[in-house]
N, C-alpha and C positions, 0 to 999 in steps of 0.2 A: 258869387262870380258868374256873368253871363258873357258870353264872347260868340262871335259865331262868323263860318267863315263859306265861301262857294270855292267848289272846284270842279274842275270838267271829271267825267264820271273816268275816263279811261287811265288822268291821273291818278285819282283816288284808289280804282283798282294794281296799276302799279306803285302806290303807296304802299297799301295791304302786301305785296309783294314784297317788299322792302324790309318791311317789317316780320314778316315771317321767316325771315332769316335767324331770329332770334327769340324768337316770341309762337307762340302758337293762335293762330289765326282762325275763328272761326263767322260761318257767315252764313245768311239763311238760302238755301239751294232748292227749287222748283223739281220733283221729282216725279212722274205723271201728272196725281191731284194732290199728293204733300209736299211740304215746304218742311225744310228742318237743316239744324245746321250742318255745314259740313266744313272739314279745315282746308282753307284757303291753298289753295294752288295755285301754279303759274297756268297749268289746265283747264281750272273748275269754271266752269259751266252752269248757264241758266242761275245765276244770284237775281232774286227777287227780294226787293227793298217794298216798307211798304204794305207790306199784307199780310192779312193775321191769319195765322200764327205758327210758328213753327210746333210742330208735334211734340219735340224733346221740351219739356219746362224748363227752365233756368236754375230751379234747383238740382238740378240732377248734372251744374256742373261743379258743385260745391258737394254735396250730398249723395256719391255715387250710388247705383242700384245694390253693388256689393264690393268690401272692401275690407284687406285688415288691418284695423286699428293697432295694432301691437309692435309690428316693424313695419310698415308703412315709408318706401323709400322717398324720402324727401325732395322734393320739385322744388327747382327756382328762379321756370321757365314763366311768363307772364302768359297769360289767356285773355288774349284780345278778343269779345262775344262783340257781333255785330249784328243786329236786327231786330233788338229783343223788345217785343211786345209792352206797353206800359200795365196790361194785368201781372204781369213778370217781375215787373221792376217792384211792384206793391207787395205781390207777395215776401219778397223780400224784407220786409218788414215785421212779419210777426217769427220768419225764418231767425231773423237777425234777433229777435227779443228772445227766442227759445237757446237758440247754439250761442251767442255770443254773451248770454247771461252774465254780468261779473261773476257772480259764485262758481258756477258751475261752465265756464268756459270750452265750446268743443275747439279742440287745436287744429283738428284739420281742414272744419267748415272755417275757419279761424285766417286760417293758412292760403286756404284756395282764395276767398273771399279780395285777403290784402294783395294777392299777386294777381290779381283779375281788373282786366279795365270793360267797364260795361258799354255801352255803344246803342241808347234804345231808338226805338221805332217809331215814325209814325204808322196809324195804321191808314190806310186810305182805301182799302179795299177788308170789307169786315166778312167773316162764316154768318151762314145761317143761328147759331146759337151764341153768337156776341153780347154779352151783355154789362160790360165793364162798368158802365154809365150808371145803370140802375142802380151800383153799389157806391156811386159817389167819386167812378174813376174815369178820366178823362181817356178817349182813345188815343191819345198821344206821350210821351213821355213829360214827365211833368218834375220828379222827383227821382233819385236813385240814381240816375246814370250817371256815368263822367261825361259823355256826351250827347246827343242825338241825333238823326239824321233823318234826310226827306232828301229823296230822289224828283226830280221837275224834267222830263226827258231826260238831256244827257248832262245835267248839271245836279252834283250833289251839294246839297243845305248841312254845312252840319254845327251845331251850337255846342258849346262849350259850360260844362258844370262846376266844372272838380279841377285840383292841379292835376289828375292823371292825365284828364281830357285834355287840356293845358299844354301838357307835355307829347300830346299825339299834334296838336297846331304847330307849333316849334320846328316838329320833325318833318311835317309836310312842307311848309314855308319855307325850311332850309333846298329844298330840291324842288318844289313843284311851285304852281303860279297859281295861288290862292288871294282871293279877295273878297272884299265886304259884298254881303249878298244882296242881288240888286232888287228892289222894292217893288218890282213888278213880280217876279217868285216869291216873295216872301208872301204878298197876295193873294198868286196859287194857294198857297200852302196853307194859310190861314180859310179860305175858301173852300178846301179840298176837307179841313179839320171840322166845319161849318157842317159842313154837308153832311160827313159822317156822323154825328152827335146827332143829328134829325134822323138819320137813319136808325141807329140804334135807339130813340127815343122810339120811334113807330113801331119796330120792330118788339120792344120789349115793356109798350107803354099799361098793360096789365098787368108788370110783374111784379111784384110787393118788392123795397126796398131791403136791406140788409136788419137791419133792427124789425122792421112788422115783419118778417119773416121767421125771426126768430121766435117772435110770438104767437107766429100760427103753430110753430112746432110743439111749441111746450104746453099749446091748448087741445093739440089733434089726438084723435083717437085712434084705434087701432087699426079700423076699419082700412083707412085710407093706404097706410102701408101693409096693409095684407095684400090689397088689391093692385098695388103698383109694383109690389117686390114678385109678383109672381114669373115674371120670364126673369127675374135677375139668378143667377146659378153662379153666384159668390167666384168669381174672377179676378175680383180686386182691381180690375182695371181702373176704375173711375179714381180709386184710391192711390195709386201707383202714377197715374200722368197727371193726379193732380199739383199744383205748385206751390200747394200749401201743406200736404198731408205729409209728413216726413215720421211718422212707424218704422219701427225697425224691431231685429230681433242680433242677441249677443251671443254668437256663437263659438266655442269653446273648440277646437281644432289639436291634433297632437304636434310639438315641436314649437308651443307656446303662440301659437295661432288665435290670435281669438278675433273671429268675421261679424262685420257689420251689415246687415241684412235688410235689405225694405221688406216692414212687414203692410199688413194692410187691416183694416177691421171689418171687411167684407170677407175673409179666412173662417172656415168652420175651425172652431178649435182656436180663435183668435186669443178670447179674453177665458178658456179651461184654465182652472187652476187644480188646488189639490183634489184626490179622491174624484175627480173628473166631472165637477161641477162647471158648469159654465152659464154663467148669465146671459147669453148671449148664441145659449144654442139654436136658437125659431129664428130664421132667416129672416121673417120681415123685424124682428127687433132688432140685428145687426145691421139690418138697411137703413132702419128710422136711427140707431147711434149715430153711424154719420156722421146724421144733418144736425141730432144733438150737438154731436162735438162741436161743429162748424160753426152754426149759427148760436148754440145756447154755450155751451161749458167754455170753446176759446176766449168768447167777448169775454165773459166775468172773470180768467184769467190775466187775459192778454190787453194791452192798449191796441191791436190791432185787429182787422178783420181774418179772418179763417178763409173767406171766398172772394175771389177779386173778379168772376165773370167772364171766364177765359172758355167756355162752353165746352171744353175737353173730353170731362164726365159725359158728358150728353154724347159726344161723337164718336167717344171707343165703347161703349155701352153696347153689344152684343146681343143682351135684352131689350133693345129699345129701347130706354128706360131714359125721360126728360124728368129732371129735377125741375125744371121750371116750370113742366104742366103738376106738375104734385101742385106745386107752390101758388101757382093761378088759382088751381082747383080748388086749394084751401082758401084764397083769398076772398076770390066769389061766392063761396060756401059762408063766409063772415060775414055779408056785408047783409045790412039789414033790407 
């Protein structure tokens, strides 16, 4: 199904309006120098379309930071997401092969996922540590969403996926003054997509792809993560905002509580088990797990990627710490 429609932006915003009357509305909100989402008002202010990337990942509105699984009051209100970044939308793919497993089905990633209509982004305006392209992902939406959208001044683009997306045209159409989007924008839009993919190609064009990367991993020595993990001080941040990393821990509560927990593998005391062994007590070996996980252990599980390029890790990282200079450094360090 491809469908796609324009409409003047101040409709669309009272669309969103309309819609939030029964539905929960969220949308990406310009806050000094972050972007993140916030839920739609008849108030809210500074919505910026378009530019990457909101701070909150998109699993974290399936996948809360903390929650309990045990009575868990039942939602079945819709969550209309609007801005979301196409490294967002991909991650949702090895998200979807882990929690929605046939065997082992999670109900509630289950639950949010079907009452949720996704709404992705282009990007037209990319961060310093964008690298989505390198991994084989386009910076625009491509796959995943019910719909997509592209802002051209005061006219919105938006293309249609899915029956849900489907079902948001219908609803616009019925009240507002939507039509075919005129071929001079669509223009733009492809011109604007052009230009960023050159962009992130310059920007990222030493950085080993997703597979030789994985190769530098499982050939590197120690050396390299002694020497990178040293300002890291185990915060878990990189782990915690990234939109693939979904750790958690089972917590056991009195009154038949039992809490679901973002854990992280940057935690001293991560992977301790009995008699208080832990393979994973020297910092720089929980550093370099990680990248194992990501790029070596996911792939040979998963049909999907571990890392979509969304530079996150790089920009909450408190120690400085670039995964992508590690990753250079290894690459140059191979080449004969």
């Amino acid at each position: 199904m491809q469908d796609s429609f324009q409409i003047k932006a101040e409709d669309w915003h009272s669309f969103l309006l309309d819609l939030s009357g029964d539905n929960t509305v969220y949308v990406p909100v310009k806050t000094f120098k972050n972007l993140d989402y916030k839920i739609f008002t008849k108030e809210i202010e500074n919505i910026v379309y378009n530019v990457a990337k909101p701070v909150t990942p998109l699993k974290n509105f399936f996948l809360p930071v903390k929650e309990n699984v045990f009575n868990e009051k039942k939602n079945n209100n819709k969550q209309i997401i609007i801005g979301i970044p196409s490294c967002d939308l991909k991650a949702l793919e090895i998200l979807d092969e882990i929690y929605l497993d046939n065997r082992y089905p999670d109900p509630f990633y289950k639950d949010r996922r079907k009452r949720s209509v996704l709404i992705g982004n282009d990007c037209f305006k990319i961060s310093d540590h964008c690298h989505c392209n390198s991994y084989g992902i386009e910076p625009y939406p491509v796959e995943h969403a019910d719909a997509s959208l592209s802002q051209i001044d005061n006219t919105i683009i938006v293309s249609i996926n899915t029956e849900k997306g489907k079902e948001l045209l219908n609803q616009a159409s019925a009240k507002y003054q939507v039509q075919e989007p005129q071929a001079e924008i669509l223009k733009i839009v492809q011109e604007r997509r052009n230009e960023i993919k050159k962009q992130l190609t310059v920007i990222n064009k030493t950085l080993p792809d997703y597979k030789t990367t994985g190769e530098l991993i499982k050939k590197s020595d120690d050396d390299i993560w002694i020497k990178h993990s040293r300002t890291c001080v185990s915060c878990g941040a990189c782990a915690v905002i990234c939109p693939t990393c979904t750790c958690f821990l089972l917590i056991d509560r009195p009154d038949f509580e039992k809490v679901r927990q973002v854990d992280a593998c940057q935690y001293p005391g991560f992977e301790r088990i009995a008699a208080g062994e832990d393979p994973l007590h020297k910092r720089f070996v929980r550093f370099r797990n990680r990248y194992l996980c990501k790029y070596v252990w996911k792939p040979e599980s998963f049909n999907s990627i571990a890392c979509t390029g969304c530079g996150r890790c790089i920009e909450s990282c408190i120690g400085n710490i670039s995964k992508n200079e590690i990753f250079i450094e290894m690459n140059t360090a191979a080449q004969p």
